[in-house]
C-alpha positions, -999 to +999 in steps of 0.1 A: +298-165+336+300-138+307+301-171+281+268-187+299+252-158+297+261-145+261+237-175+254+205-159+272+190-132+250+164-105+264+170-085+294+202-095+317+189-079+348+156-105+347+174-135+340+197-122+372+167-118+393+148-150+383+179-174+388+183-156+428+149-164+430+155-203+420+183-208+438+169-193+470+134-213+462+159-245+464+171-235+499+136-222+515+112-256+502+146-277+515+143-259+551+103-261+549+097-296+541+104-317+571+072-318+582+059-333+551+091-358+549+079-371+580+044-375+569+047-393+538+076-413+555+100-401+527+136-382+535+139-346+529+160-348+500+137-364+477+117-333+478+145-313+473+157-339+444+120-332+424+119-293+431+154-294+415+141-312+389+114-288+384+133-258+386+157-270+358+124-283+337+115-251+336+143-233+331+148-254+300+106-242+291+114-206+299+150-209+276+131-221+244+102-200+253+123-169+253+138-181+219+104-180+199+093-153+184+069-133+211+048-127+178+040-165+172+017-163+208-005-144+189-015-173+173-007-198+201-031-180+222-063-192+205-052-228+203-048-220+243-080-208+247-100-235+228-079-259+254-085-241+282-123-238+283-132-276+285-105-280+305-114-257+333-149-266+328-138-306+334-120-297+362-152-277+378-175-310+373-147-343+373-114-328+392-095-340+421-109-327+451-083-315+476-086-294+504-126-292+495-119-278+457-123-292+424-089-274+407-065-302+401-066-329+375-045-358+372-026-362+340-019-398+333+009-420+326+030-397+350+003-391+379+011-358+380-012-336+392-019-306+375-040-267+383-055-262+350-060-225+360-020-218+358-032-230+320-059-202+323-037-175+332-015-176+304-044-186+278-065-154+289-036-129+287-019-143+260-052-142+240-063-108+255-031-090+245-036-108+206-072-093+207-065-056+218-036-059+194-063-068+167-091-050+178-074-013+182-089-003+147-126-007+163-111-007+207-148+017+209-174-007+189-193-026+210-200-055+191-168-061+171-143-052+201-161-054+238-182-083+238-156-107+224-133-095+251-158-094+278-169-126+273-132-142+274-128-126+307-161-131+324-162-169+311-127-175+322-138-157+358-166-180+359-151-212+355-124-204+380-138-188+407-163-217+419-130-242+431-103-207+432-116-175+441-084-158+449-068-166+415-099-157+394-099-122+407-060-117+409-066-126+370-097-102+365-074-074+381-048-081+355-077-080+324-089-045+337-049-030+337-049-050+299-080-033+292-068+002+305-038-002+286-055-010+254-080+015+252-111+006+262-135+030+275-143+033+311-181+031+309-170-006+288-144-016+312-174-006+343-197-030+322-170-055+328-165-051+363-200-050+366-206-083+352-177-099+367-195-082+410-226-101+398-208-138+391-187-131+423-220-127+446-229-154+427-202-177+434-199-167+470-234-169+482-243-201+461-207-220+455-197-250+466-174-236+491-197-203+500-189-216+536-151-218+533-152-178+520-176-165+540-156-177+572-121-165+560-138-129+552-152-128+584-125-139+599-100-113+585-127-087+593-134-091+628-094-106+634-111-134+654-117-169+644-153-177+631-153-211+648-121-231+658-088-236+639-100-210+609-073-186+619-051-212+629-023-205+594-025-172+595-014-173+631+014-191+631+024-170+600+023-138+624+045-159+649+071-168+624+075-130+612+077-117+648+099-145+661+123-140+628+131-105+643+156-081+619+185-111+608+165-142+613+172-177+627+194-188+600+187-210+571+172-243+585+161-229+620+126-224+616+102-234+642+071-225+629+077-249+598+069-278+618+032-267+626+019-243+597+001-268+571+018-256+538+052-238+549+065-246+516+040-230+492+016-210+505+032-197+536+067-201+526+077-161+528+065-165+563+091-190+568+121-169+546+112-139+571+118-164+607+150-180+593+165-147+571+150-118+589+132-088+586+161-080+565+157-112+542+119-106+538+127-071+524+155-080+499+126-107+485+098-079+483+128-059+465+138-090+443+100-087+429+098-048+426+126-050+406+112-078+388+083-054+377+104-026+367+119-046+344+085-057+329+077-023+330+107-011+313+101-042+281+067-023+277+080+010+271+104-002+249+083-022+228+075-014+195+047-034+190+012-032+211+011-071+211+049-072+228+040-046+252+004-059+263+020-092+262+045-083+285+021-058+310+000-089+320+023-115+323+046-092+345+014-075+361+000-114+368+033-124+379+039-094+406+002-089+419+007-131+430+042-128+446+020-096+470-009-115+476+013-142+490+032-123+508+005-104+523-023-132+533+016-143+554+018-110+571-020-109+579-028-077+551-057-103+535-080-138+542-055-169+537-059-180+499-040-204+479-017-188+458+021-200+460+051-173+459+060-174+418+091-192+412+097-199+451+067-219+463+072-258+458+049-266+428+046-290+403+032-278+371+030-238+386+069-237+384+066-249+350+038-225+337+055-193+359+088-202+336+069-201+305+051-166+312+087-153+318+099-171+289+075-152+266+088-120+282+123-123+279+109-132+242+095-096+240+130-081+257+152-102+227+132-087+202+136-054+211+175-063+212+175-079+179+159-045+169+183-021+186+209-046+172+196-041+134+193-002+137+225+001+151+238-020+119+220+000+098+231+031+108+272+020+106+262+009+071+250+046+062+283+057+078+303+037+057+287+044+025+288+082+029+250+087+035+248+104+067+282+120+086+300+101+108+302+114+148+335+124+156 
């Protein structure tokens, strides 16, 4: 174990915590599946077969990831962006249309189908971190610093939202902590939000699925379905906490897996809690607390404003979706799309998630690399007489 790990560089603790969260990922979309087996007339373990796949593809993403230098993503992120905007604006227009939104597109060859927000995500942080970086000189001028940055976030929020409301603004939340942490004023960052309220009202009242939000708002508000079946997941979510009681059912005992829509992605913490417990749920909340200490810990120790904006965001992003999953399952928010990071059965969101935790365990090696040279040069001055030696 000590060998295989000598071979991960960064922080030990987050590669700990990201493997539990793999392996237990393997044995909740294995339990949750059944339902889908049966549909498509396929067994069980094929889906377990490709989510294994997965995992280890991006495993192998989030290894090299972590082995590049966090620095070259400075440059990385504008080749991102200029990939991302057409991308999310093909989707909009020409994407596959599931569950009534336009956020997929199929990639061909393979057939694979692919969320070209997870894309966005780690464009616009990636890029916002390289342009606070760049900016600090001039955070305050208006025209050199705010309305470059103002524009990446509100045009990215804007070719989102339409098909993915829930994942534009968990991704605007993340830009205003980025912001916060890089300086900018709060009259610019009010602009910002500002701007951001008037393309949501937008999107909401005139969107092509201004029906689909207005009903899960009103149904979260009043806690009664606005016409049948709209509360019908979030439901059977409730059922599946309350039946799970404090240890659970056991692995492989759900019940409600066989009638919630989408118990392995989007409800699949509902399912952990019914066949683990009470108990189970809390050690997973933990697993992700812990998660963002570690983030938070890379960004204090970062010497550089581009490693430790880098790192804020993608750990921020990554956090703020694991709690908006697990609370749309436990009824704190209106049901939304957004799977459990690293958990969830996915396609190309596994592979993406690994990346974003790639780049930070990329920011971690550095600052062990660093801590590594200083310690060197410090036995050197030892050696050659130039400070004391302790002891």
């Amino acid at each position: 174990m000590e060998k295989a790990f000598s071979k991960l560089k960064g922080d030990r603790w987050l590669w700990i915590i990201i493997i539990i969260l793999s392996v237990w990922s393997l044995l909740a979309v294995y339990s949750s599946v059944g339902t889908l087996a049966y549909k498509e007339g396929k067994g069980t373990e094929v889906y377990l077969i490709k989510h294994t796949l997965l995992i280890f593809g991006g495993f192998a993403l989030m290894y090299f990831s972590h082995l590049l230098d966090y620095r070259w993503y400075a440059g990385i992120s504008k080749i991102l962006m200029a990939v991302t905007i057409p991308l999310l604006l093909y989707t909009l227009i020409f994407g596959d249309t599931i569950n009534d939104a336009n956020r997929w597109v199929t990639i061909p060859v393979i057939n694979q189908t692919f969320q070209t927000s997870d894309l966005a995500k780690l464009a616009l942080i990636t890029f916002l971190a390289r342009t606070l970086t760049r900016k600090q000189e001039n955070i305050k001028d208006v025209k050199k610093a705010f309305l470059p940055i103002m524009g990446s976030v509100c045009l990215i929020f804007a070719l989102i939202a339409p098909a993915n409301l829930s994942t534009a603004l968990m991704l605007f939340g993340v830009s205003v902590l980025l912001l916060i942490i890089g300086r900018i004023s709060i009259k610019q960052i009010a602009y910002v939000c500002l701007g951001v309220f008037v393309l949501l009202v937008l999107v909401v009242s005139l969107g092509p699925r201004k029906q689909t939000y207005m009903s899960r708002v009103q149904t979260y508000m009043s806690g009664e379905a606005a016409d049948d079946d709209k509360s019908f997941q979030s439901d059977h979510a409730k059922i599946a906490i309350a039946t799970g009681g404090l240890f659970g059912k056991g692995p492989g005992n759900s019940s409600q897996r066989n009638v919630l829509p989408h118990p392995y992605s989007d409800f699949i913490f509902a399912i952990i809690v019914e066949e683990y417990g009470a108990i189970g749920g809390f050690v997973l909340v933990c697993l992700y607390v812990a998660l963002m200490f570690r983030c938070i810990r890379i960004v204090t120790l970062s010497p550089k404003a581009f490693g430790a904006l880098l790192a804020a965001g993608l750990g921020f992003s990554l956090t703020l979706q694991a709690l908006g999953n697990m609370a749309v399952a436990v009824g704190l928010g209106p049901v939304t799309g957004i799977p459990l990071p690293l958990v969830s059965m996915g396609g190309t969101s596994i592979l993406f998630t690994s990346v974003a935790f790639g780049i930070i365990l990329s920011v971690s090696r550095n600052i062990d690399e660093l801590k590594e040279k200083g310690t060197e040069r410090t036995a050197r001055k030892v050696v050659i007489g130039e400070i004391p030696a302790m002891g």
